[in-house]
PQR file with spaces between the fields and no chain letter, atoms N, CA, C, O and H, PARSE charges and radii, in Angstrom:
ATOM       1  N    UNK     1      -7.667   -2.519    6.914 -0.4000 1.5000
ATOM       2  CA   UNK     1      -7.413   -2.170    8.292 -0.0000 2.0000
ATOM       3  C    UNK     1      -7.771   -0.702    8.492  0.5500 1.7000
ATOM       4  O    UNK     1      -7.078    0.288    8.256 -0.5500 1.4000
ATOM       5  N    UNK     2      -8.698   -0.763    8.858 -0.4000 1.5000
ATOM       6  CA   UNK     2      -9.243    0.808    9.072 -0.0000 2.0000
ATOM       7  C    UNK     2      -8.873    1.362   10.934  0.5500 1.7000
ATOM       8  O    UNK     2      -8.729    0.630   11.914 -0.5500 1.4000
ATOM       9  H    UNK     2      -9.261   -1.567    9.049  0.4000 1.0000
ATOM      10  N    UNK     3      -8.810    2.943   10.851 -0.4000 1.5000
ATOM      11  CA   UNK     3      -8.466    3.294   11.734 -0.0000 2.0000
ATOM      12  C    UNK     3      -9.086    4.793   11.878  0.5500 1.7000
ATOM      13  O    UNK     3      -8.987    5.649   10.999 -0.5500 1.4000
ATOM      14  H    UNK     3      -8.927    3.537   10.055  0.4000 1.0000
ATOM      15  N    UNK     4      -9.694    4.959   13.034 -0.4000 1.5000
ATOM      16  CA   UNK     4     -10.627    6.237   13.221 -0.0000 2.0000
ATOM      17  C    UNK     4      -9.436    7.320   13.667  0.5500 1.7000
ATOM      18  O    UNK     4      -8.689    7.282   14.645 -0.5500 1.4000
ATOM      19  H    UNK     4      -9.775    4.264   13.748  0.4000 1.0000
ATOM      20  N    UNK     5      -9.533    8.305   12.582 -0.4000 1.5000
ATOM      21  CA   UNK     5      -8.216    9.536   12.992 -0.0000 2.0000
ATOM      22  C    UNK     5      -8.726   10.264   14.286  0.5500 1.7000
ATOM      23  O    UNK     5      -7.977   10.978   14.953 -0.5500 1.4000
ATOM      24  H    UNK     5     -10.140    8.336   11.788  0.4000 1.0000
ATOM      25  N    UNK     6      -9.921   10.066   14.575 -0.4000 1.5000
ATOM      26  CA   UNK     6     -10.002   10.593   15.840 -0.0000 2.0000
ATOM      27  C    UNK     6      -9.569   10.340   16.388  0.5500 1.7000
ATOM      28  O    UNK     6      -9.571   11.077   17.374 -0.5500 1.4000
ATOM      29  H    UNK     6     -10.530    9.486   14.033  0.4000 1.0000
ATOM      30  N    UNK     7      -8.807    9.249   16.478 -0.4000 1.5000
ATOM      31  CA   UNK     7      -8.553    7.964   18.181 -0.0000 2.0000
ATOM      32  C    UNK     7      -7.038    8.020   17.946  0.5500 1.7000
ATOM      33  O    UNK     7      -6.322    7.183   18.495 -0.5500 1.4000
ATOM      34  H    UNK     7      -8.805    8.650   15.677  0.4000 1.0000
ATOM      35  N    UNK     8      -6.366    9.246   16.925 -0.4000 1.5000
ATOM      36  CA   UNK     8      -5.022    8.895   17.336 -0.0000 2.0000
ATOM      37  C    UNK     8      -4.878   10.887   17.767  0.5500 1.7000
ATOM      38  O    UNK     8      -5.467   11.859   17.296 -0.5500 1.4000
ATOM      39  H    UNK     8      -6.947    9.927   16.479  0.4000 1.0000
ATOM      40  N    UNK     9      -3.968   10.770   18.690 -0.4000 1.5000
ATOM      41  CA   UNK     9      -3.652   12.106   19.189 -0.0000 2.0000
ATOM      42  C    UNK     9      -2.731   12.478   17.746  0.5500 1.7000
ATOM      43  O    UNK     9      -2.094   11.660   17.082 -0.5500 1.4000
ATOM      44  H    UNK     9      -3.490    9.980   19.072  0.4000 1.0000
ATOM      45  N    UNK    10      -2.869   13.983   17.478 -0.4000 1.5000
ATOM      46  CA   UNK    10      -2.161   14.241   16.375 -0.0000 2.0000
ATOM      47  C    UNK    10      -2.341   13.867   14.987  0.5500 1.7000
ATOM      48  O    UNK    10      -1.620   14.190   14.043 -0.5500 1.4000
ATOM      49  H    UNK    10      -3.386   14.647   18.017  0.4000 1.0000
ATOM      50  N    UNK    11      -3.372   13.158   14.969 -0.4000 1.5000
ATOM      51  CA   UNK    11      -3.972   12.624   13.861 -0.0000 2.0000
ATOM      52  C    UNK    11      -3.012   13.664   12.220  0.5500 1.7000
ATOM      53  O    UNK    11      -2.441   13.035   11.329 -0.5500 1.4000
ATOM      54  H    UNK    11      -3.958   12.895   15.736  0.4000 1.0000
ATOM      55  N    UNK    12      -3.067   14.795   12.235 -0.4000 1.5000
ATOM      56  CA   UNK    12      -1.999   15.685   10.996 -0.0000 2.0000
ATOM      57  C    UNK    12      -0.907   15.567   11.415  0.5500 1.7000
ATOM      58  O    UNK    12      -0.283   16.567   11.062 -0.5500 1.4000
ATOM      59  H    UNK    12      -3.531   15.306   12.959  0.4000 1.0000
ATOM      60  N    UNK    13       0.026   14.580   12.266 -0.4000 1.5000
ATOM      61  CA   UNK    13       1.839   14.893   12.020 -0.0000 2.0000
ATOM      62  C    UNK    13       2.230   14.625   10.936  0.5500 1.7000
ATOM      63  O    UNK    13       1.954   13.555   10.395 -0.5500 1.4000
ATOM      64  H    UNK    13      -0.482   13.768   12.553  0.4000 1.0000
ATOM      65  N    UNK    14       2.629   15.130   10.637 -0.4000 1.5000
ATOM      66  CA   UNK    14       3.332   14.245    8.944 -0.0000 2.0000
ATOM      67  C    UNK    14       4.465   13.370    9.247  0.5500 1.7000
ATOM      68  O    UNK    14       5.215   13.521   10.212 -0.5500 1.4000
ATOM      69  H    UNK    14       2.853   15.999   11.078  0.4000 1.0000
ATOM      70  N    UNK    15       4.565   12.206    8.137 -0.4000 1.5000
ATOM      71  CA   UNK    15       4.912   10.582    8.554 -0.0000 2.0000
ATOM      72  C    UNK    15       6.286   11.208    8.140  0.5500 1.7000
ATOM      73  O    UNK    15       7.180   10.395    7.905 -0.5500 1.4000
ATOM      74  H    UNK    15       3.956   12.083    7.354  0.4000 1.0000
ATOM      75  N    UNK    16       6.458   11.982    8.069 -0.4000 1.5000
ATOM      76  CA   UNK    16       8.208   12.088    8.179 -0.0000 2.0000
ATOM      77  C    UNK    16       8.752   12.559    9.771  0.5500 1.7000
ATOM      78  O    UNK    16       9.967   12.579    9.969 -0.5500 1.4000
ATOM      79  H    UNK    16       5.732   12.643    8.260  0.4000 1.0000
ATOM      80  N    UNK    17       8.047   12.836   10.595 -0.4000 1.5000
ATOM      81  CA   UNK    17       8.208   12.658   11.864 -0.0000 2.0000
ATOM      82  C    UNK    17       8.986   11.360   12.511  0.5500 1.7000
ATOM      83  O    UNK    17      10.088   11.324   13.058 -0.5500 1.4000
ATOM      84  H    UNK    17       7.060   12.820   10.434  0.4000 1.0000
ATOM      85  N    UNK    18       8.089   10.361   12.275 -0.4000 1.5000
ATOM      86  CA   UNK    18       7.921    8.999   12.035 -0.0000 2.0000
ATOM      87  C    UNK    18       9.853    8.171   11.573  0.5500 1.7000
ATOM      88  O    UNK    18      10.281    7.159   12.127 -0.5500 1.4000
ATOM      89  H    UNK    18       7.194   10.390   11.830  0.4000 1.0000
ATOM      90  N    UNK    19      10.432    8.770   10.765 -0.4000 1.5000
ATOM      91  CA   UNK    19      11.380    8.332   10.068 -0.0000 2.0000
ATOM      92  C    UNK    19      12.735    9.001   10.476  0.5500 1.7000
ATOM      93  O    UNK    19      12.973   10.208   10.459 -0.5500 1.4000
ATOM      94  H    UNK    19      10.085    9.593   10.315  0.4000 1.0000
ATOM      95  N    UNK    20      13.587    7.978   10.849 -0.4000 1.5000
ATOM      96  CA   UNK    20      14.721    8.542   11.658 -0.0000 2.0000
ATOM      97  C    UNK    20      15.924    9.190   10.735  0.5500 1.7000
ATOM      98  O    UNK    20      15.630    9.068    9.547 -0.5500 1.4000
ATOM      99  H    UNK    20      13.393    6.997   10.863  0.4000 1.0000
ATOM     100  N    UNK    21      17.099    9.796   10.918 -0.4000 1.5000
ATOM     101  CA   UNK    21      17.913   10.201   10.043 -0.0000 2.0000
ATOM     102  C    UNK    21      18.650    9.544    8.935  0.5500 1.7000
ATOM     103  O    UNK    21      19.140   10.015    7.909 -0.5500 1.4000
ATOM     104  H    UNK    21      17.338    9.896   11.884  0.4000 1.0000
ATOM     105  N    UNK    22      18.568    7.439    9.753 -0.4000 1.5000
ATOM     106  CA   UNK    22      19.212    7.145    8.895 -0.0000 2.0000
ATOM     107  C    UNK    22      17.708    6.292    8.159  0.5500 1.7000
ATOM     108  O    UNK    22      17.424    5.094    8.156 -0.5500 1.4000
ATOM     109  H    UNK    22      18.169    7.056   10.587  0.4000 1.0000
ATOM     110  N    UNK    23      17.002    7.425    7.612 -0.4000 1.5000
ATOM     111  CA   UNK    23      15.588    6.473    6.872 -0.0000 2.0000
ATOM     112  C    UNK    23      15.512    4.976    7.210  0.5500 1.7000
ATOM     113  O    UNK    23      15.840    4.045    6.474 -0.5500 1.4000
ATOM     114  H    UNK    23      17.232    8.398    7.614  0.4000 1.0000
ATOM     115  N    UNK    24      15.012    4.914    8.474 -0.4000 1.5000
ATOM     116  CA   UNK    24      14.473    3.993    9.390 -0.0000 2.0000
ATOM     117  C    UNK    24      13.174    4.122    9.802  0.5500 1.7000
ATOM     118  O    UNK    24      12.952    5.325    9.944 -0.5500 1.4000
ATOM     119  H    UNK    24      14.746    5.671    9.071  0.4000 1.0000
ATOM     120  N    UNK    25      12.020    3.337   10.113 -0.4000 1.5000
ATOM     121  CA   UNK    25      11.481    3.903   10.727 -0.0000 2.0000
ATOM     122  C    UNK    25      11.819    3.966   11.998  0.5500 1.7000
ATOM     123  O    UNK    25      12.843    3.435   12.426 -0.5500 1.4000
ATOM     124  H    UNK    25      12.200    2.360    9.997  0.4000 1.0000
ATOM     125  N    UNK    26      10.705    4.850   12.974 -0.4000 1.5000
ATOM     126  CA   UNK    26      10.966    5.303   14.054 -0.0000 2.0000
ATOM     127  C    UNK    26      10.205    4.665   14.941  0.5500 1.7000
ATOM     128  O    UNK    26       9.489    5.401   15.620 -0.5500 1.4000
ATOM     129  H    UNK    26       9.872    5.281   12.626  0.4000 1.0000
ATOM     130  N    UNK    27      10.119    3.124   15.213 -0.4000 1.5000
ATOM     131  CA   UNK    27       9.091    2.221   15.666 -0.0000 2.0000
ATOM     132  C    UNK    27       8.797    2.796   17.363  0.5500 1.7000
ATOM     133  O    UNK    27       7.679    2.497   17.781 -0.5500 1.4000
ATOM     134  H    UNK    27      10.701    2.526   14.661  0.4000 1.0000
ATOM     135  N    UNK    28       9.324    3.253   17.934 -0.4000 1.5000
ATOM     136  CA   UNK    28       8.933    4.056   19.067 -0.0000 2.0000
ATOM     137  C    UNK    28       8.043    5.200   19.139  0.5500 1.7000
ATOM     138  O    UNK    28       7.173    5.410   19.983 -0.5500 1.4000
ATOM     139  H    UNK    28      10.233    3.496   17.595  0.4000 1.0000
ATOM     140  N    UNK    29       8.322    5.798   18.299 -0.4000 1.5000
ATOM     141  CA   UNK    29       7.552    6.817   18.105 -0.0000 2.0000
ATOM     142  C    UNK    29       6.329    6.257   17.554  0.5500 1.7000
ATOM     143  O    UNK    29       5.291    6.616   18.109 -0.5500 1.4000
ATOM     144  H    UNK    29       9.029    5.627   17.613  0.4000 1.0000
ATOM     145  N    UNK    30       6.206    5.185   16.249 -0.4000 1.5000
ATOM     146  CA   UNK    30       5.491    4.467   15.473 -0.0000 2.0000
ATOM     147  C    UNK    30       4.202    4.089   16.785  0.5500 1.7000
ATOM     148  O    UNK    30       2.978    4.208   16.837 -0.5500 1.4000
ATOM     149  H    UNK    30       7.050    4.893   15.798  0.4000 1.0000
ATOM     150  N    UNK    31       5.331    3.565   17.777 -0.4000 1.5000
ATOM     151  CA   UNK    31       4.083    3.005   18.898 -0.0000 2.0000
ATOM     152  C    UNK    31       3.436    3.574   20.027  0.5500 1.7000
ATOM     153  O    UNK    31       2.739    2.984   20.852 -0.5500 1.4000
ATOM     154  H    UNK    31       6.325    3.469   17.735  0.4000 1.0000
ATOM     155  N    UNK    32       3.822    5.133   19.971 -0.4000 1.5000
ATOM     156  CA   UNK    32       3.317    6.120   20.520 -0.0000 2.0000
ATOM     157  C    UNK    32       1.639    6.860   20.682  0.5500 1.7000
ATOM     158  O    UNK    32       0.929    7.183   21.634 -0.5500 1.4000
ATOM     159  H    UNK    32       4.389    5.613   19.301  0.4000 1.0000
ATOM     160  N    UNK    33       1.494    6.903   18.933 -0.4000 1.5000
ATOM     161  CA   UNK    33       0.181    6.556   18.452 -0.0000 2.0000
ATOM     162  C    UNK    33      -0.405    5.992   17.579  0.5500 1.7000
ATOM     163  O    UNK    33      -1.377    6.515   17.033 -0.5500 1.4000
ATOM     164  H    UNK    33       2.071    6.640   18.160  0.4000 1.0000
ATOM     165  N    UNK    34      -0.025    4.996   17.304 -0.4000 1.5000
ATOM     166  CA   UNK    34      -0.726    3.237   16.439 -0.0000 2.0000
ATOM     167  C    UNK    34      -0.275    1.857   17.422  0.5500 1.7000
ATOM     168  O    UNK    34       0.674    1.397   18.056 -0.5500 1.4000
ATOM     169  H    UNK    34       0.764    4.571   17.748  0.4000 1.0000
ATOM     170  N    UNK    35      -1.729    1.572   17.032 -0.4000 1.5000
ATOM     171  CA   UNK    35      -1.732   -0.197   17.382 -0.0000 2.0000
ATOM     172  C    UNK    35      -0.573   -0.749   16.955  0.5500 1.7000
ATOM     173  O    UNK    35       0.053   -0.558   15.913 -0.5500 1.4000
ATOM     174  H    UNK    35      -2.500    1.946   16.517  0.4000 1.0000
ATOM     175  N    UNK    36      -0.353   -1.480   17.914 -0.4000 1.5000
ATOM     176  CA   UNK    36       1.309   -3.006   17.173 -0.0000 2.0000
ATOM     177  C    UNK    36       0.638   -3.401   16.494  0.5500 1.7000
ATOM     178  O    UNK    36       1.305   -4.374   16.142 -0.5500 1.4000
ATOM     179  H    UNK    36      -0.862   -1.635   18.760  0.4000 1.0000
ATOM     180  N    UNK    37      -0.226   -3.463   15.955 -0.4000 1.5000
ATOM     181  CA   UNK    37      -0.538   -4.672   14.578 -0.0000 2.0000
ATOM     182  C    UNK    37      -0.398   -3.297   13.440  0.5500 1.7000
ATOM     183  O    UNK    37       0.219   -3.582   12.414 -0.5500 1.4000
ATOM     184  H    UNK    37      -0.768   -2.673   16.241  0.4000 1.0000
ATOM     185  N    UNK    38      -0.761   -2.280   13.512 -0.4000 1.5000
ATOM     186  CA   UNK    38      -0.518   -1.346   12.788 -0.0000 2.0000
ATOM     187  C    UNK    38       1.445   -0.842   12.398  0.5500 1.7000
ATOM     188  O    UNK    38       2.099   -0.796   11.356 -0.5500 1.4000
ATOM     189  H    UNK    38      -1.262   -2.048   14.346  0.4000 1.0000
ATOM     190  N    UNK    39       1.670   -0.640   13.439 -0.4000 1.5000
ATOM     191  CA   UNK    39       3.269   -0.435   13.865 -0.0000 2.0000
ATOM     192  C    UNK    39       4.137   -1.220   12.658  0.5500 1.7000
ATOM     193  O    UNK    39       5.004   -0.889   11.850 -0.5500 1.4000
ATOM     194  H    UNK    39       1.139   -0.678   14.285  0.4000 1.0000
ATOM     195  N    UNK    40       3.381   -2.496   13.008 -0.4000 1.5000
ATOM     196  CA   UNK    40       4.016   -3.529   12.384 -0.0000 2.0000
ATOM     197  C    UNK    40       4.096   -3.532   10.531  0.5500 1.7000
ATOM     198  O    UNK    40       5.100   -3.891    9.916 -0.5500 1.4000
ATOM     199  H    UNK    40       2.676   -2.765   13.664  0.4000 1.0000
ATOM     200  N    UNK    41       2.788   -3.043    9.862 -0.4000 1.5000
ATOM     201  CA   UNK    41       2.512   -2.960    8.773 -0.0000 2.0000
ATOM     202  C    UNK    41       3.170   -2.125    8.347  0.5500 1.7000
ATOM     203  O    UNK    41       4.034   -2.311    7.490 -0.5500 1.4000
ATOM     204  H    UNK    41       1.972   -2.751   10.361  0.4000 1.0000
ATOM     205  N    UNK    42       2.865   -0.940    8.910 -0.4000 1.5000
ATOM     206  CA   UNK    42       4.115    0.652    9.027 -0.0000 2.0000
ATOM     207  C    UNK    42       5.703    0.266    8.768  0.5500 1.7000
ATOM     208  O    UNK    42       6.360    0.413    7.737 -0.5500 1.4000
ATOM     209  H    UNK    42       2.163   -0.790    9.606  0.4000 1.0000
ATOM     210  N    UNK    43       5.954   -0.079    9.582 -0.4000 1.5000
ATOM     211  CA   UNK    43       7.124   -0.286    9.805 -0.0000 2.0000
ATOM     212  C    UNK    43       8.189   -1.683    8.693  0.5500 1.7000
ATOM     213  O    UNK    43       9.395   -1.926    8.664 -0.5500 1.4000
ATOM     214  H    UNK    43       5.420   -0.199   10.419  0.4000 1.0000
ATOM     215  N    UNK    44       7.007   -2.291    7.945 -0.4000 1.5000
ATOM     216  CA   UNK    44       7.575   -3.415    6.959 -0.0000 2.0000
ATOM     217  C    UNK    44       7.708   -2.858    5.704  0.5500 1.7000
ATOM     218  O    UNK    44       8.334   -3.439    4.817 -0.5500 1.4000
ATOM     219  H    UNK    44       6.027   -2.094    7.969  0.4000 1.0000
ATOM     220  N    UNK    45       6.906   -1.237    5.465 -0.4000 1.5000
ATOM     221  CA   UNK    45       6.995   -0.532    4.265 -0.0000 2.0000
ATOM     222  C    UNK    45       8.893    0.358    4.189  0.5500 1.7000
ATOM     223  O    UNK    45       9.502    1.217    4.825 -0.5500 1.4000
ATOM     224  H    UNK    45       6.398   -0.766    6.185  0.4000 1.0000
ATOM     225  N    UNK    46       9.137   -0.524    3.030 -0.4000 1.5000
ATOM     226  CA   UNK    46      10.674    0.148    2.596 -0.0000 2.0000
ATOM     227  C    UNK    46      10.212    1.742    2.431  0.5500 1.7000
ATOM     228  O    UNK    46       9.240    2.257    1.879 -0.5500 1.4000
ATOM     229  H    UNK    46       8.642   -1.222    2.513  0.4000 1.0000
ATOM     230  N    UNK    47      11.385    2.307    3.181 -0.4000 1.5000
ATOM     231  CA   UNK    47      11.675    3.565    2.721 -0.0000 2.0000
ATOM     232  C    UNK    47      12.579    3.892    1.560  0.5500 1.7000
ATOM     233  O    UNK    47      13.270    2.925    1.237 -0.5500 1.4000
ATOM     234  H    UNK    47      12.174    1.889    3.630  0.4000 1.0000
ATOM     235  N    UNK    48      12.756    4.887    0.901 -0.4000 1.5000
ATOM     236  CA   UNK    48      13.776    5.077   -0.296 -0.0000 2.0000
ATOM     237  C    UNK    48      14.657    6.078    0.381  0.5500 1.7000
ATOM     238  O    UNK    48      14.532    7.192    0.891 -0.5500 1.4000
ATOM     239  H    UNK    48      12.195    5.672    1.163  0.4000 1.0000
ATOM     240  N    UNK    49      15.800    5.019    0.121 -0.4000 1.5000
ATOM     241  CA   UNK    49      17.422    5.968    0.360 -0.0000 2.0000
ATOM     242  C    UNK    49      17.785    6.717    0.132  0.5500 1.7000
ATOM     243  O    UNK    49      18.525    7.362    0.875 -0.5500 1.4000
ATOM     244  H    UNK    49      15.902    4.114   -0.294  0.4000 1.0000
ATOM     245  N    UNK    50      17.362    7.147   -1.379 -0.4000 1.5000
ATOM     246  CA   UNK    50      17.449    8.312   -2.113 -0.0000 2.0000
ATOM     247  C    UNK    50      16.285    9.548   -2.151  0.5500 1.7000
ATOM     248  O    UNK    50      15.079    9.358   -2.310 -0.5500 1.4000
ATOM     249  H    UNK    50      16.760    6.623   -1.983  0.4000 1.0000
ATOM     250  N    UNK    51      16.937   10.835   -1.968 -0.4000 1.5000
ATOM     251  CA   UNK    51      15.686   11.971   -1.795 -0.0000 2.0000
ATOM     252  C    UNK    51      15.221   12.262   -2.941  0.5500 1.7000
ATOM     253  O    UNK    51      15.868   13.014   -3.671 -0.5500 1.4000
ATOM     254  H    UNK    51      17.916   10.989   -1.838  0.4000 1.0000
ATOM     255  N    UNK    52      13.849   11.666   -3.398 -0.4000 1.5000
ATOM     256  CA   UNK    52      13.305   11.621   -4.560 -0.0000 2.0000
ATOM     257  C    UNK    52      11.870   12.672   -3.686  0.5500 1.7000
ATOM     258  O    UNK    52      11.517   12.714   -2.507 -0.5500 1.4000
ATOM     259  H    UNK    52      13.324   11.055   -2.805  0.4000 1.0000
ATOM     260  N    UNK    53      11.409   13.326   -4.816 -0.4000 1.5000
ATOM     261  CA   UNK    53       9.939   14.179   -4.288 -0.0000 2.0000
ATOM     262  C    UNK    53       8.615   13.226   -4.535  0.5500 1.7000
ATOM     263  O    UNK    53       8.410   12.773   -5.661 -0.5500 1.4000
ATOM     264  H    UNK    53      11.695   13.292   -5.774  0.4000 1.0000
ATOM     265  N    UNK    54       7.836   12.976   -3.576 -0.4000 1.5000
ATOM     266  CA   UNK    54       7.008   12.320   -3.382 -0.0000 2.0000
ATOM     267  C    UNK    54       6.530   12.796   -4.752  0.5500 1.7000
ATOM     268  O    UNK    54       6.912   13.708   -5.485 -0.5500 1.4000
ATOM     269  H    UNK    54       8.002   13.344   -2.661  0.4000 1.0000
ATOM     270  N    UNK    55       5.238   11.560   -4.893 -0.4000 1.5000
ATOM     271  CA   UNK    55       4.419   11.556   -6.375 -0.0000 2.0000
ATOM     272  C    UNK    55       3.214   10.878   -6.321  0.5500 1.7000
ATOM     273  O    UNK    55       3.019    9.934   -5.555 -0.5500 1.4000
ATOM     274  H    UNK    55       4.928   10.819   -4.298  0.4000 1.0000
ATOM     275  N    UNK    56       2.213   11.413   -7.273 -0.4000 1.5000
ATOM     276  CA   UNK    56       0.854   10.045   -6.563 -0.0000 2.0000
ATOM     277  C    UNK    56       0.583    9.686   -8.339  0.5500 1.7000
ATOM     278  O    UNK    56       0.450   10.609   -9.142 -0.5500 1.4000
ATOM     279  H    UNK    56       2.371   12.180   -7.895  0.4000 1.0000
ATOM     280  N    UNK    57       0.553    8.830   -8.585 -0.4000 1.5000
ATOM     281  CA   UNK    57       0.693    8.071   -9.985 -0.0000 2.0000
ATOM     282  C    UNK    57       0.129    6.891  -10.207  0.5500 1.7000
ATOM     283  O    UNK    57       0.645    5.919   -9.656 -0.5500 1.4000
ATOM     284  H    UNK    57       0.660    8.080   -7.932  0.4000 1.0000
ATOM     285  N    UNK    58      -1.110    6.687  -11.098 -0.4000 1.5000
ATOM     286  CA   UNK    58      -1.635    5.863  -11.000 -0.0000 2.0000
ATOM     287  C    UNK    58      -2.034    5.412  -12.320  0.5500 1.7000
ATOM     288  O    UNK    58      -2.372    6.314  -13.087 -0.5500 1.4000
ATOM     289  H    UNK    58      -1.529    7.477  -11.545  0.4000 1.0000
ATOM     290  N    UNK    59      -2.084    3.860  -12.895 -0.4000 1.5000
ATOM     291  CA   UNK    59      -2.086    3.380  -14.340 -0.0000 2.0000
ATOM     292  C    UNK    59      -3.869    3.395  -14.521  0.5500 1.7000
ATOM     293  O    UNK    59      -4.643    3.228  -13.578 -0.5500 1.4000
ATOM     294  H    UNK    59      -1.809    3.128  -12.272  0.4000 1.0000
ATOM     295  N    UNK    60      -4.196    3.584  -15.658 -0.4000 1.5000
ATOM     296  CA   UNK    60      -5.535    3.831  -16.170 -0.0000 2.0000
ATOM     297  C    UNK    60      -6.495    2.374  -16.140  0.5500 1.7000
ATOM     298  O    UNK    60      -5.769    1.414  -15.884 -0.5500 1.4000
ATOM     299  H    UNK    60      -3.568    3.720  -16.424  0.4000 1.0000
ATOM     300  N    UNK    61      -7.522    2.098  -16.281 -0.4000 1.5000
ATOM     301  CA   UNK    61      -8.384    1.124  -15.568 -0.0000 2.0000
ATOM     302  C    UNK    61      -8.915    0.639  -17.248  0.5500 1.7000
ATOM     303  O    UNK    61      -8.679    1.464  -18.131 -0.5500 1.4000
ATOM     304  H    UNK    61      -8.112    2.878  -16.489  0.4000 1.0000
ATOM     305  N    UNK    62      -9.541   -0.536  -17.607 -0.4000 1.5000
ATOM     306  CA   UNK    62     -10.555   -0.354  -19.049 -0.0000 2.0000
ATOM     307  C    UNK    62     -11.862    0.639  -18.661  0.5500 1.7000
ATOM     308  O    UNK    62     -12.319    1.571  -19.323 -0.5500 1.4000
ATOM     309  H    UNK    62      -9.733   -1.205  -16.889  0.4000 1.0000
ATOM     310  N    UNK    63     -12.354    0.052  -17.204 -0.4000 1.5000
ATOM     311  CA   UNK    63     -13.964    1.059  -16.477 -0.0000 2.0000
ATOM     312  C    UNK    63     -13.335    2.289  -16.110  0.5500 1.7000
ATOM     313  O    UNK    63     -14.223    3.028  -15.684 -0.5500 1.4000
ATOM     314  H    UNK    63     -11.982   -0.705  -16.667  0.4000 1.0000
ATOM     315  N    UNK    64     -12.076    2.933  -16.068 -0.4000 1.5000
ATOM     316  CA   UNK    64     -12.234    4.182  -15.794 -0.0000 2.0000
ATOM     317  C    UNK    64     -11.792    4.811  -14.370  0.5500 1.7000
ATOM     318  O    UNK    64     -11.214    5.866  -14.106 -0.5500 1.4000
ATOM     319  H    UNK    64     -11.355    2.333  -16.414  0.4000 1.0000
ATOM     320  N    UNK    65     -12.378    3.564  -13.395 -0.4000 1.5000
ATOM     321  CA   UNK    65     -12.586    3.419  -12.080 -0.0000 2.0000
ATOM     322  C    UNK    65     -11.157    3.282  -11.628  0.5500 1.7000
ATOM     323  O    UNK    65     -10.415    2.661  -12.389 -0.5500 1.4000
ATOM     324  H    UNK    65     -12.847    2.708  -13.610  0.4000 1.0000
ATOM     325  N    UNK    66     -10.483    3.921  -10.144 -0.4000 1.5000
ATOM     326  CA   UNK    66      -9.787    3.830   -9.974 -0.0000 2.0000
ATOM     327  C    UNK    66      -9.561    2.629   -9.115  0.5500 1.7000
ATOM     328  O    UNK    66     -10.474    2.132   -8.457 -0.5500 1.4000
ATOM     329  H    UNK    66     -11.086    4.426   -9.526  0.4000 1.0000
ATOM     330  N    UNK    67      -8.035    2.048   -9.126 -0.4000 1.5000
ATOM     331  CA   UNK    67      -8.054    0.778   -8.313 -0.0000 2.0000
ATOM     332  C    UNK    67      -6.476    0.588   -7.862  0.5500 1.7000
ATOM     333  O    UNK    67      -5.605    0.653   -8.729 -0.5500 1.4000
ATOM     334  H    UNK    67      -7.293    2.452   -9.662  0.4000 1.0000
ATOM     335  N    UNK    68      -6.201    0.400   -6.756 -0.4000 1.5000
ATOM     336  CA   UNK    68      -5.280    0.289   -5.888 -0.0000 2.0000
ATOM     337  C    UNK    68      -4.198   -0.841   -6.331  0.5500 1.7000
ATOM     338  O    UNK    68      -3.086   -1.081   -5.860 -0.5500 1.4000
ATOM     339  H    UNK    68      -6.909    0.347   -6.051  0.4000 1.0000
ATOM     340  N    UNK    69      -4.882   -1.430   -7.360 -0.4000 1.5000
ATOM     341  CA   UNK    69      -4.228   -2.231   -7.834 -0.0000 2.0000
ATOM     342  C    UNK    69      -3.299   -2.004   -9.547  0.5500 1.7000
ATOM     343  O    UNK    69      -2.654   -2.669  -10.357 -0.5500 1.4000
ATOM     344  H    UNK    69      -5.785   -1.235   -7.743  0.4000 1.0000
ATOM     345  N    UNK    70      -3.860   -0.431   -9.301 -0.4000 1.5000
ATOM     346  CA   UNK    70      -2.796   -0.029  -10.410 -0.0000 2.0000
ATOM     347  C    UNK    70      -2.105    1.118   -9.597  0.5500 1.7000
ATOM     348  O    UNK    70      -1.792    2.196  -10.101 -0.5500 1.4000
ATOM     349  H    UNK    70      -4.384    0.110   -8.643  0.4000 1.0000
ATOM     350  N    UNK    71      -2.042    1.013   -9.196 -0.4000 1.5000
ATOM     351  CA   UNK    71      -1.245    2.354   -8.312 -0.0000 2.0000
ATOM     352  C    UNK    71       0.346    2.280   -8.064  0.5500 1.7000
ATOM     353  O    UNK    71       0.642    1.137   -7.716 -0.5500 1.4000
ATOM     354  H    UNK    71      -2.295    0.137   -8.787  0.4000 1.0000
ATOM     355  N    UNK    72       1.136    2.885   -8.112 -0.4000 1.5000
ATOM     356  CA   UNK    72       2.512    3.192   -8.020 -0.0000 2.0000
ATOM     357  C    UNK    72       3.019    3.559   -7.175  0.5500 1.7000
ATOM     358  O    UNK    72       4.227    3.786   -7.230 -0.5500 1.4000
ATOM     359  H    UNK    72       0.896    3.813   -8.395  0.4000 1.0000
């Protein structure tokens, strides 16, 4: 599902905007600038309850190549 960052106003808010106090998302805001079919995808991703520091972590491939399907 691709989406041209041009075509959303604000395209850099950061998605913690997005997420309400009680780590909810913020589906109003969500539909402010994204498609409902987008909203929807957004909005089915669990948030974590606990304040852990983001991380980007990813398991090693046999080719090397990276793949979304090892990702964490």
């Amino acid at each position: 599902m691709a989406l041209d960052p041009a075509s959303i106003p604000n395209a850099h808010i950061k998605v913690s905007k997005f997420i309400s106090h009680d780590k909810t998302w913020d589906v109003s805001k969500l539909s402010q600038v994204l498609p409902i079919n987008l909203v929807r995808v957004v909005s089915a991703v669990l948030i974590p309850l606990l304040n852990i520091p983001d991380s980007f972590a990813w398991g090693l491939t046999r080719s090397g190549e990276f793949s979304t399907k090892f990702a964490t």
